[in-house]
N, C-alpha and C positions, 0 to 999 in steps of 0.2 A: 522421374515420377511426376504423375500429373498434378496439377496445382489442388484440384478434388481432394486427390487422395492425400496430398500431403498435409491438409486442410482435418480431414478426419483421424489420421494420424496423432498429428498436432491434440486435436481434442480429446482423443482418448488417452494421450501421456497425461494432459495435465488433467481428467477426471482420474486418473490413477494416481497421479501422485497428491491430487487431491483429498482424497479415499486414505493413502494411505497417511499423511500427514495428522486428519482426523484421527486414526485410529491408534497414530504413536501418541498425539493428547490427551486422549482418553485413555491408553494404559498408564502414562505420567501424571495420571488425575489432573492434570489443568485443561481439559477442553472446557467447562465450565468458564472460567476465568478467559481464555482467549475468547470465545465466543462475546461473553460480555466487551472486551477491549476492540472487536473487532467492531462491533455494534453501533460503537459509542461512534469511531472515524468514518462509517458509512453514510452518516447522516448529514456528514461535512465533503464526502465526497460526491454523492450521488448526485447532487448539480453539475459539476464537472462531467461525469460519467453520461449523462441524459445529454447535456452539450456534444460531447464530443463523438456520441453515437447517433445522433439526430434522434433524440426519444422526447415528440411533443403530447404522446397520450398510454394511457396506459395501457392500451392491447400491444404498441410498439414495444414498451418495457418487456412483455413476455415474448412477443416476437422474435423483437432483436438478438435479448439475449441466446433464446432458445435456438437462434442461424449464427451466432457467432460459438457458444458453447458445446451445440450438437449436445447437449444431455437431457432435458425433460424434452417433452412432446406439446407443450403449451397447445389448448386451442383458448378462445375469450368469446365469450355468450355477452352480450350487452344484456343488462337487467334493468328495472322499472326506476333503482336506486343507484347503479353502477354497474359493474363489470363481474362475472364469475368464471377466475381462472381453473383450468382444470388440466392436471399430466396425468395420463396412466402407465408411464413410464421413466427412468432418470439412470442416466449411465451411470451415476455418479452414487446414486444411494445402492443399485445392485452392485457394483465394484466392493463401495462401503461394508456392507452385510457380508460381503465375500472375506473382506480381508480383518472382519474382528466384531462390525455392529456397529458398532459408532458412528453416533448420527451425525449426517456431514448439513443435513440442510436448514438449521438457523444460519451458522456463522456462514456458511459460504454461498447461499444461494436465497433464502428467504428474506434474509434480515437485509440484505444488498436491494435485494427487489423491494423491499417495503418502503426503505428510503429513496429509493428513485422513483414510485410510484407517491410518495407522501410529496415530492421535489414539484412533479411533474402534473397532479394533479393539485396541487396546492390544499391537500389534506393532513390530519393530524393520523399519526400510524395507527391510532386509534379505530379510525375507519377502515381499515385494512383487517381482514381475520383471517387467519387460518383454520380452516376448518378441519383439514385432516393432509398426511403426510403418507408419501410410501413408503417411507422405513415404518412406519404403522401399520398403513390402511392399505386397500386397492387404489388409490390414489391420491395426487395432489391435490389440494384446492383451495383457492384462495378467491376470499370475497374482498371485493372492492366497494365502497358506498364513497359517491359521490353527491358532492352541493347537501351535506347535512349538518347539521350541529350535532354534538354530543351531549 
């Protein structure tokens, strides 16, 4: 098998077993609780994570991950204040929805991006919003406001 495809492969076992881990959490009522535990350790790893992936701004953050993950569609608009990410698509939240509803994307994909973009832009996650999600909406999107005070 080609390197390609085993690459995509790869991707889509672990947004499935992604998918499905979320949705065993959330019939054992502790997604709540992981999420929160998870949350807490990303904010201590996401320096490491930005190092060891070469992520020096935060279009790279949606970039990267979105070529090593293969699940949102990330494109990044630069704005007047920061950055406005946008996916209209996520392997990971259709899988989700398929396999029960249970929302996979704070604990395993936002809240990760929030602390490597809080790392990497030297912001409080404050400045970070989510505006809307696709297990919601028609799409992703996250604003970024950079060089501001709160």
């Amino acid at each position: 098998m080609e390197i390609e495809k085993r690459l995509i492969v790869l991707q889509n076992t672990y947004a499935a077993s992604v998918a499905e881990t979320v949705n065993t959490y959330e019939k054992l009522r502790a997604l709540e609780t992981i999420v929160e535990r998870r949350k807490e350790r990303q904010a201590q790893t996401a320096p490491y994570l930005n190092q060891q992936l070469g992520i020096k701004s935060a279009e790279e953050v949606f970039y990267k991950l979105s070529e090593i993950y293969g699940c949102a569609n990330w494109t990044v608009e630069k704005t007047e204040d920061g950055y406005v990410a946008t996916a209209t698509s996520c392997k990971l939240c259709a899988l989700s929805k398929k396999m029960g509803g249970a929302n996979p994307c704070n604990g395993w994909c936002l809240d990760p991006m929030i602390a490597m973009l809080s790392d990497v832009c030297k912001i409080d996650s404050e400045n970070i919003i989510v505006d809307s999600t696709l297990m919601n909406d028609d799409c992703c999107k996250v604003s970024v406001k950079v060089g501001t005070e709160l």
